[in-house]
TIMAR-112555 format. One line per field, with one value per residue: residue number from 0; residue in one letter; x, y, z of N, C-alpha, C in turn. Coordinates in steps of 0.2 Angstrom, whole numbers, plus 5000, padded with zeros to 4 digits. Example, Ala and Ser with C-alpha at 12.3 -4.5 7.8 and 13.67 -1.06 7.14 Angstrom:
2
i = 0 | 1
aa = A | S
nu = 5066 | 5064
nv = 4972 | 4989
nw = 5039 | 5035
cau = 5062 | 5068
cav = 4978 | 4995
caw = 5039 | 5036
cu = 5066 | 5064
cv = 4984 | 5000
cw = 5039 | 5039
***
This chain:
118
i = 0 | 1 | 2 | 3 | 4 | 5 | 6 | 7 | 8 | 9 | 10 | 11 | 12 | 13 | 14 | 15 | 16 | 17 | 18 | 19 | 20 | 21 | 22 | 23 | 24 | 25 | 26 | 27 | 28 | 29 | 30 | 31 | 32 | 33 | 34 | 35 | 36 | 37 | 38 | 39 | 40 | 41 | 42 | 43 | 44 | 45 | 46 | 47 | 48 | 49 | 50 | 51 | 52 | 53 | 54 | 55 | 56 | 57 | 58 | 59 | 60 | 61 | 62 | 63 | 64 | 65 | 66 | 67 | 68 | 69 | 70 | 71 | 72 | 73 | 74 | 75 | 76 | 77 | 78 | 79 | 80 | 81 | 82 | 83 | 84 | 85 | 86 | 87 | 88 | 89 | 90 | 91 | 92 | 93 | 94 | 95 | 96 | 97 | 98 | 99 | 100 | 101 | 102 | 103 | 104 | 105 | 106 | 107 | 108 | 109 | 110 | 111 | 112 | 113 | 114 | 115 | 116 | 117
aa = X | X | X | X | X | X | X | X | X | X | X | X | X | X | X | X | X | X | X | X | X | X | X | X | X | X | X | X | X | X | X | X | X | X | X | X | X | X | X | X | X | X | X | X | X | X | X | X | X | X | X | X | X | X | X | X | X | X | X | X | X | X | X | X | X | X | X | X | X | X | X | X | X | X | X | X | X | X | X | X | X | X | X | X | X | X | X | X | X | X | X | X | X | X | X | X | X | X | X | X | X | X | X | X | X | X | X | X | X | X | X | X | X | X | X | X | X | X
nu = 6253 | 6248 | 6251 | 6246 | 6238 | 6229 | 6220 | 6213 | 6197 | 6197 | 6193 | 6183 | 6168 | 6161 | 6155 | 6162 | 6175 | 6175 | 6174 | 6186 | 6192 | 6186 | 6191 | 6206 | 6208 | 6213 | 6223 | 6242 | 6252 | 6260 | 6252 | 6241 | 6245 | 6249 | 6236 | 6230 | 6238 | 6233 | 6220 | 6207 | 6201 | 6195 | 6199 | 6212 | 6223 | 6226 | 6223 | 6235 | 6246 | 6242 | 6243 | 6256 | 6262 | 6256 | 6265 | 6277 | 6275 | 6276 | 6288 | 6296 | 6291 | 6288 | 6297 | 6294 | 6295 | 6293 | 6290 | 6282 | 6271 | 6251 | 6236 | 6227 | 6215 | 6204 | 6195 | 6180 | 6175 | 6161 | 6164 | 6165 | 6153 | 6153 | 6143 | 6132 | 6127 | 6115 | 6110 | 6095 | 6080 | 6067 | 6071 | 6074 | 6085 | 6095 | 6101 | 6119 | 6128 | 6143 | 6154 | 6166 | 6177 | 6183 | 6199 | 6204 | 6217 | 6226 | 6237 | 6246 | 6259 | 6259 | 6257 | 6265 | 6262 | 6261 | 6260 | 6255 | 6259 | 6269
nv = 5179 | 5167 | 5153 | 5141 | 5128 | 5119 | 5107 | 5098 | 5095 | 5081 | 5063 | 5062 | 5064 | 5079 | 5080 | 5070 | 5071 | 5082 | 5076 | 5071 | 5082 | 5091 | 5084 | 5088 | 5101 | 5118 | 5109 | 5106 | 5106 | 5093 | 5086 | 5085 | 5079 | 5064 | 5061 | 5057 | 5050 | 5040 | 5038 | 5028 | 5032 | 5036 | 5047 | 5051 | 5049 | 5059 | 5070 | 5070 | 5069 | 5086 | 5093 | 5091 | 5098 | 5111 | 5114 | 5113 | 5125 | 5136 | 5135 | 5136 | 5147 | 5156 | 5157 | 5152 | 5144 | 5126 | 5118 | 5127 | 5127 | 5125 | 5122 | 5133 | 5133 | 5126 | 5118 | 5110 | 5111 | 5108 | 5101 | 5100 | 5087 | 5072 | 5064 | 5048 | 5032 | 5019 | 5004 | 4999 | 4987 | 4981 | 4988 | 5002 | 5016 | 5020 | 5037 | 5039 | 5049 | 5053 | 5064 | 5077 | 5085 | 5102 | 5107 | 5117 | 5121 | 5130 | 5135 | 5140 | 5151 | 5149 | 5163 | 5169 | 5170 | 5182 | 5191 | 5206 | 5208 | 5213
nw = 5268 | 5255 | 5247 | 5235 | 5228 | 5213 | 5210 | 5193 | 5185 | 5192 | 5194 | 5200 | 5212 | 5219 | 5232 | 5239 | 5239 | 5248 | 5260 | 5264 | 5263 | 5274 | 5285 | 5284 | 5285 | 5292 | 5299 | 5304 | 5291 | 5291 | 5300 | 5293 | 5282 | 5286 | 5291 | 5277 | 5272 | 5282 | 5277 | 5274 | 5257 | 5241 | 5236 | 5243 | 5238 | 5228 | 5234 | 5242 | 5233 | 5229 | 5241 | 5244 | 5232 | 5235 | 5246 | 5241 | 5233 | 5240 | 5247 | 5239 | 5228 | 5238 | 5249 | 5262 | 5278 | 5278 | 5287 | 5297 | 5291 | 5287 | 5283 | 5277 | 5266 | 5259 | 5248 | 5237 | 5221 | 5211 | 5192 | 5176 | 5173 | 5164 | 5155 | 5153 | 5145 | 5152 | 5148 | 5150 | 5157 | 5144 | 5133 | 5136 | 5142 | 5153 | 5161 | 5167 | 5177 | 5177 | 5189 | 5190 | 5198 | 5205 | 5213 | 5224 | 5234 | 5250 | 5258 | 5274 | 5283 | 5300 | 5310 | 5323 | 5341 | 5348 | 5363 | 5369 | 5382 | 5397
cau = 6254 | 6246 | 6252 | 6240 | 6240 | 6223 | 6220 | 6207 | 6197 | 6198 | 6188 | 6180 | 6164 | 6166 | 6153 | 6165 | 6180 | 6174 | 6173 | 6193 | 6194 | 6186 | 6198 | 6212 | 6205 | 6218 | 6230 | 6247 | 6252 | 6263 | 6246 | 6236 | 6249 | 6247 | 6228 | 6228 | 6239 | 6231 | 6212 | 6204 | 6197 | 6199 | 6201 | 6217 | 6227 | 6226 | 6225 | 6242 | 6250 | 6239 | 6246 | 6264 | 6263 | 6256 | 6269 | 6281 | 6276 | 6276 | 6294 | 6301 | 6288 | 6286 | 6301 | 6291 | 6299 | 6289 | 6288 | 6279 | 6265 | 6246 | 6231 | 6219 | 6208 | 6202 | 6189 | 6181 | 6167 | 6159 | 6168 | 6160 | 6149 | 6151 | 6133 | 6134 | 6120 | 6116 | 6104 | 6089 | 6075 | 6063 | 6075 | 6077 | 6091 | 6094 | 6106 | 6123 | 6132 | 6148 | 6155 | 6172 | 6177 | 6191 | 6201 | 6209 | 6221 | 6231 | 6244 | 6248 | 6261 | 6257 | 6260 | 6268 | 6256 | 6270 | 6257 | 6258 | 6259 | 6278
cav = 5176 | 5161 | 5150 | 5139 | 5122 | 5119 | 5101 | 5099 | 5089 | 5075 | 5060 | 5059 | 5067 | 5083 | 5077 | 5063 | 5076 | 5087 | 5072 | 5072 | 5089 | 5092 | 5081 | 5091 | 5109 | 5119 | 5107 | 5106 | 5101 | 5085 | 5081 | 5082 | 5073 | 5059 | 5059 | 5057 | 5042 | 5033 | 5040 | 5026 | 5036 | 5037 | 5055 | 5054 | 5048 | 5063 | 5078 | 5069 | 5077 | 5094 | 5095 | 5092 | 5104 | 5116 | 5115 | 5114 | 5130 | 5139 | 5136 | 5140 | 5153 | 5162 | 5158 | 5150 | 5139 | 5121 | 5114 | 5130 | 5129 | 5122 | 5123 | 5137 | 5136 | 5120 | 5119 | 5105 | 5113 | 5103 | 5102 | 5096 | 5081 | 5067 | 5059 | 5039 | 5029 | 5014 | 5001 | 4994 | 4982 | 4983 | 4992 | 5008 | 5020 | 5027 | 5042 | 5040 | 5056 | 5052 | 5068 | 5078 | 5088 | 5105 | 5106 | 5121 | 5120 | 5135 | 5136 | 5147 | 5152 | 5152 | 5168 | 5169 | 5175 | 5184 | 5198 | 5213 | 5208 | 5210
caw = 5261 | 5256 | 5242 | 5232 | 5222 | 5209 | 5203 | 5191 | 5182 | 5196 | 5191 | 5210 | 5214 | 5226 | 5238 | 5242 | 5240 | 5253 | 5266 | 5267 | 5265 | 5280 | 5290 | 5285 | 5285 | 5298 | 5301 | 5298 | 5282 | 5292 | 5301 | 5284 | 5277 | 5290 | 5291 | 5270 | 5272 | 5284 | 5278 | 5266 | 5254 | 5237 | 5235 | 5250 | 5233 | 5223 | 5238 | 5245 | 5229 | 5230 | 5248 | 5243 | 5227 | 5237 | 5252 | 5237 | 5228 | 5247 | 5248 | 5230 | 5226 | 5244 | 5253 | 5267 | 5281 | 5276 | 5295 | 5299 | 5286 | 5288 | 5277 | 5278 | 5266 | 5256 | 5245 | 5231 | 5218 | 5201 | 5185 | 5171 | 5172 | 5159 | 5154 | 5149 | 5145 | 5156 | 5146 | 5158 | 5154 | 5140 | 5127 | 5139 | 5144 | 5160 | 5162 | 5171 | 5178 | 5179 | 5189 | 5191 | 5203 | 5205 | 5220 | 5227 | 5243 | 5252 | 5264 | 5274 | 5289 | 5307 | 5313 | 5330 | 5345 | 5355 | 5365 | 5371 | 5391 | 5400
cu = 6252 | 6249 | 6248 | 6241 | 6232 | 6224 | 6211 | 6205 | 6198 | 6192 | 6186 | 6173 | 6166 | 6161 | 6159 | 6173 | 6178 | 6176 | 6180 | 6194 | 6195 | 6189 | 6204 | 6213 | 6207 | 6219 | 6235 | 6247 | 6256 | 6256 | 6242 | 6240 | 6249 | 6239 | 6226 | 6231 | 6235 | 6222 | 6210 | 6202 | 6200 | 6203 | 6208 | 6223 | 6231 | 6228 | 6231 | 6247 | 6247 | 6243 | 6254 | 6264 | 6261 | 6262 | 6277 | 6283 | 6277 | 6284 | 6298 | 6297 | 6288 | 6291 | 6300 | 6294 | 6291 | 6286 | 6284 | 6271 | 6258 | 6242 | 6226 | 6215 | 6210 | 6195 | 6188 | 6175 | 6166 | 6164 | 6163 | 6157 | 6150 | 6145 | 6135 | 6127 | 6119 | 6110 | 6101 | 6085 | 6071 | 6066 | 6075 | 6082 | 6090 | 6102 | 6112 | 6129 | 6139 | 6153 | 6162 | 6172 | 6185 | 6193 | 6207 | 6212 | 6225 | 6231 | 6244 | 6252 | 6258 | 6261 | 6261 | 6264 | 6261 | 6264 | 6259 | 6259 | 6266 | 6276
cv = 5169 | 5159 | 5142 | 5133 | 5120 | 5110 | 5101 | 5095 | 5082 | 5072 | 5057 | 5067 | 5072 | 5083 | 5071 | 5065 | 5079 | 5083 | 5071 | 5078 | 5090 | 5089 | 5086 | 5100 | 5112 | 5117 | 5110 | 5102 | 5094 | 5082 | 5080 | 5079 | 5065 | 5058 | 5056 | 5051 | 5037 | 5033 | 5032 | 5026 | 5038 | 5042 | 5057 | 5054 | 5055 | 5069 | 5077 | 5074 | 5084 | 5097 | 5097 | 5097 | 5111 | 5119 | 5118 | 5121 | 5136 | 5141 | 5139 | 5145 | 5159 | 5163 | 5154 | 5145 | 5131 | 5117 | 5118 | 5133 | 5124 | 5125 | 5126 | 5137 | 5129 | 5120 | 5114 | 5110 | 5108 | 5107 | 5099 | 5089 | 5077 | 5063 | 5053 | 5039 | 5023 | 5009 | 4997 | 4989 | 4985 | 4990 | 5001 | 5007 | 5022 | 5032 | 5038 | 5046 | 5054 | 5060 | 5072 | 5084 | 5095 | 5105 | 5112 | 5120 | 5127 | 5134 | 5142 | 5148 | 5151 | 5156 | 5166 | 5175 | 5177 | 5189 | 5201 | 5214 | 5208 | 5210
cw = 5261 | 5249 | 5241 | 5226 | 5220 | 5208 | 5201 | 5187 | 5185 | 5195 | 5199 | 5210 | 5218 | 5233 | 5241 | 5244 | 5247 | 5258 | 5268 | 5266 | 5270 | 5288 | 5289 | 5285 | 5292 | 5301 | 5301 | 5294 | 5286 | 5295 | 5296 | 5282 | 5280 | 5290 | 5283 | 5269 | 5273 | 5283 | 5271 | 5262 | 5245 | 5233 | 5240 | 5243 | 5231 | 5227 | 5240 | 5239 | 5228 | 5233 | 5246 | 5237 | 5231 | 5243 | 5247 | 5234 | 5236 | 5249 | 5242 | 5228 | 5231 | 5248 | 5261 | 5271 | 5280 | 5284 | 5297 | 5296 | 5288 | 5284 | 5278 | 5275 | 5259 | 5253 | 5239 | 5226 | 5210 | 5197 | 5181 | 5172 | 5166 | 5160 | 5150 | 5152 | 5148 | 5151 | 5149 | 5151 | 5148 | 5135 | 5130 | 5139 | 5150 | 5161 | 5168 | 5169 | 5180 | 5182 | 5191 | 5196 | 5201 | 5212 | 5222 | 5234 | 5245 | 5258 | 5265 | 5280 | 5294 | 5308 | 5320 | 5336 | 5351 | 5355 | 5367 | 5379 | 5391 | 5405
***
């Protein structure tokens, strides 16, 4: 069972998201929580509430023990672009993309690797 937190419309590129993702892509959620802390990055702001909403909805929606939980699957994809205009020399324009990002997170148990040797 995974449980799952969305944010959307974050005013951060998801090339630039992706780059802390990947730091905290199958952790636990206390070492992603610690890595988002101390990461410099402007996108550690925004996934630090993701992360806690998602552990959040893991415990109240699923029943799930919170200290046994880490992040399986992570993910940034484009949102809409906003397009501005930039005024250059000689009474030109040049485009600016200003671009937004969505941001799925899930959690999810560790299962317990008890085998089948006695």
């Amino acid at each position: 069972m995974e449980a799952t937190a969305r944010l959307k419309f974050i005013r951060i590129s998801p090339r630039k998201v992706k780059i802390v993702l990947d730091l905290i892509r199958g952790r636990k959620t206390t070492e992603a929580m610690a890595i988002l802390k101390h990461t410099p990055k402007a996108a550690c702001e925004d996934l630090k509430k993701l992360l806690k909403s998602a552990v959040a909805n893991a415990e109240n929606n699923f029943n799930m023990d919170s200290s046994n939980l880490y992040v399986s699957t992570c993910f940034a994809t484009p949102g809409p672009t906003l397009k501005r205009i930039r005024p250059v020399s000689k009474g030109r324009a040049h485009r600016i993309f200003k671009r937004t990002s969505h941001v799925t997170l899930k959690v999810r148990e560790i299962e317990n690797q008890e085998g089948g040797k006695s």
